[in-house]
C-alpha positions as CSV (number, residue, x, y, z in Angstrom):
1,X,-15.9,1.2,19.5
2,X,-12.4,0.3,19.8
3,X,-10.0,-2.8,18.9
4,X,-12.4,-6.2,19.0
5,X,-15.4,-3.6,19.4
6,X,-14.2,-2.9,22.9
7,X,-14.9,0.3,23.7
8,X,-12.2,2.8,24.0
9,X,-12.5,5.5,26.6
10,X,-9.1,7.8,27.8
11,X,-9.3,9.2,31.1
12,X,-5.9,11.6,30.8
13,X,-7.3,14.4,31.2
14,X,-4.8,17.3,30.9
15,X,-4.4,15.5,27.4
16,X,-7.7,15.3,25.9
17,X,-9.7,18.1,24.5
18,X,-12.9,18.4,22.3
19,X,-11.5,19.4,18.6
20,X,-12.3,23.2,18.5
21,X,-13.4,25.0,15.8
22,X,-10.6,27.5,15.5
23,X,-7.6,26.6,13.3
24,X,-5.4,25.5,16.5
25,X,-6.7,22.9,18.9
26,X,-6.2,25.0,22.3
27,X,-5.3,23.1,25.8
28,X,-6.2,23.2,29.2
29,X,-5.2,27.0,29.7
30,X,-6.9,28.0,26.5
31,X,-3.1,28.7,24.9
32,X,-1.8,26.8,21.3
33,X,1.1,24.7,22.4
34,X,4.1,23.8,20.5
35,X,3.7,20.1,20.7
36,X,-0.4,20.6,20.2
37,X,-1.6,19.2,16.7
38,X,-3.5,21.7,15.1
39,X,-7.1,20.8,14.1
40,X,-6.4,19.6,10.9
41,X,-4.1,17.1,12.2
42,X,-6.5,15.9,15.0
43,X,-9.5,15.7,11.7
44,X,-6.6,13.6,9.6
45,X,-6.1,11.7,12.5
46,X,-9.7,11.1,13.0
47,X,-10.3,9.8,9.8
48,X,-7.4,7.4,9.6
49,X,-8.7,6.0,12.5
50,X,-12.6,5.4,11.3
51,X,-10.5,3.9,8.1
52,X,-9.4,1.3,10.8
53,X,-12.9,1.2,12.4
54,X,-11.8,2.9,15.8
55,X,-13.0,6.1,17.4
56,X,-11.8,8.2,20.7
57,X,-14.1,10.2,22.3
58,X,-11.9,12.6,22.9
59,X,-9.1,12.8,20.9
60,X,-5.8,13.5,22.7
61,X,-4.2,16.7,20.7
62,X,-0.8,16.3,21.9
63,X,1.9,15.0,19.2
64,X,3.1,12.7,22.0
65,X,-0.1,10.7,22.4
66,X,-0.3,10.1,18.7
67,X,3.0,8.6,18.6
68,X,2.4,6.2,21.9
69,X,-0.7,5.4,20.0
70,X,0.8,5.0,16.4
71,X,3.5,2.7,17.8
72,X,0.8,0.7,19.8
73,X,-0.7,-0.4,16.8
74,X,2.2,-1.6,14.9
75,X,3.5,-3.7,17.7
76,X,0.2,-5.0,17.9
77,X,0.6,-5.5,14.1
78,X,3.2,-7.7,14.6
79,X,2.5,-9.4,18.3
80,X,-0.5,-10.5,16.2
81,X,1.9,-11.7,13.4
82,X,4.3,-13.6,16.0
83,X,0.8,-15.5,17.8
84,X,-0.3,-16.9,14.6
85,X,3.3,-18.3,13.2
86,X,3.2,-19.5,16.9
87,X,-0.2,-21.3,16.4
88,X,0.9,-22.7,13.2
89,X,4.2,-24.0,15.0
90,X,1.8,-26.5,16.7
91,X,0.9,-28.1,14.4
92,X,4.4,-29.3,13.4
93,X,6.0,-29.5,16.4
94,X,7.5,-32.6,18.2
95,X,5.1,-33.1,21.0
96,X,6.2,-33.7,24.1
97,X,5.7,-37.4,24.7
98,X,8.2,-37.9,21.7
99,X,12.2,-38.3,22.3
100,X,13.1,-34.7,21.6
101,X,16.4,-35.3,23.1
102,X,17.9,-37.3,20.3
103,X,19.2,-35.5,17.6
104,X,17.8,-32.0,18.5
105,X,18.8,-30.6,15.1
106,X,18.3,-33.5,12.5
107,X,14.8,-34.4,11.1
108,X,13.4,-37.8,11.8
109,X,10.2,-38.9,10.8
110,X,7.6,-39.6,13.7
111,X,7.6,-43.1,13.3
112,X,11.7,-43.6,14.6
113,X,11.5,-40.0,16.6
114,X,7.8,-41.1,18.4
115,X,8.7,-44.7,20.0
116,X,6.3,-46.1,22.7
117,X,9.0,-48.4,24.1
118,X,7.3,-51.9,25.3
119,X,4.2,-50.6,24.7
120,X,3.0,-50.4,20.6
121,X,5.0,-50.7,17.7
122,X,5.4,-47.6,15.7
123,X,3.5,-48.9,13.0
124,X,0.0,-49.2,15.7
125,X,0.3,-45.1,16.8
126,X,-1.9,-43.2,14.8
127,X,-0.3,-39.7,14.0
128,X,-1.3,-37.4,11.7
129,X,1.3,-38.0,8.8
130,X,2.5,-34.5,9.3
131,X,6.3,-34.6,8.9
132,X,7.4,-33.1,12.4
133,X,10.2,-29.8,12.6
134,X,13.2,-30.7,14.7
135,X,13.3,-30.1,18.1
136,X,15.8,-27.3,18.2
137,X,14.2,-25.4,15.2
138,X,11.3,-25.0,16.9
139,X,12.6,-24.1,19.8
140,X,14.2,-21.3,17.3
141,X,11.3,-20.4,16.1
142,X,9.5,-19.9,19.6
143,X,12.5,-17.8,20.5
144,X,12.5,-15.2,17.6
145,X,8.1,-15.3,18.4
């Protein structure tokens, strides 16, 4: 099973190999590489990633697929981070049918920010009574997400 219980299946051939029993994980030509990890490194690898609930079934030995995979996860880390300050920003963000033009910068409560001109009086629209963020620091914040 992989991330989301997806499984996880690597087709790159020339990179994956069966964890041998021999101290040094050997590659396609049967010769210990420089850049190989050696089987305990694959076996520590292994285990950190059944700590995290994923599994390969074959593991890549080379240093360089560890690192692609290593960095995966902590941008996912953080992509994951960025989508939920993102989902909160909803909640307090102007929404659209409200004069965001005015005073981009400087908070102003719904009631004088979200006018339904000839329509309702402020007073009739039923919000949530959430204050709302300005305009232009949302926008801020949806630029550094």
């Amino acid at each position: 099973e992989g991330f989301g219980g997806a499984s996880v299946e690597m087709s790159a051939a020339p990179l994956l190999r069966k964890v041998s029993s021999s101290d040094a994980v050997l590659s396609q030509d049967g010769y210990e590489h420089p850049d190989d990890m050696t089987k305990y490194e694959v076996a520590s690898w292994m285990i950190q990633e059944a700590m995290h609930g994923r599994f390969f079934r074959l593991f890549p030995i080379h240093r360089q697929a560890y690192l692609a995979t290593s960095r995966y996860y902590r941008f996912s880390r953080w992509s994951q981070r960025a989508m939920t300050v993102l989902m909160i920003l909803t909640v307090f963000e102007t929404p659209l049918w409200c004069d965001t033009h005015k005073d981009i910068w400087k908070y102003l409560t719904p009631e004088e920010r979200c006018v339904v001109h000839g329509k309702a009086p402020a007073s009739k629209l039923l919000m949530s009574g959430i204050p709302f963020l300005p305009p232009g620091w949302a926008l801020l914040i949806e630029l550094t997400c």
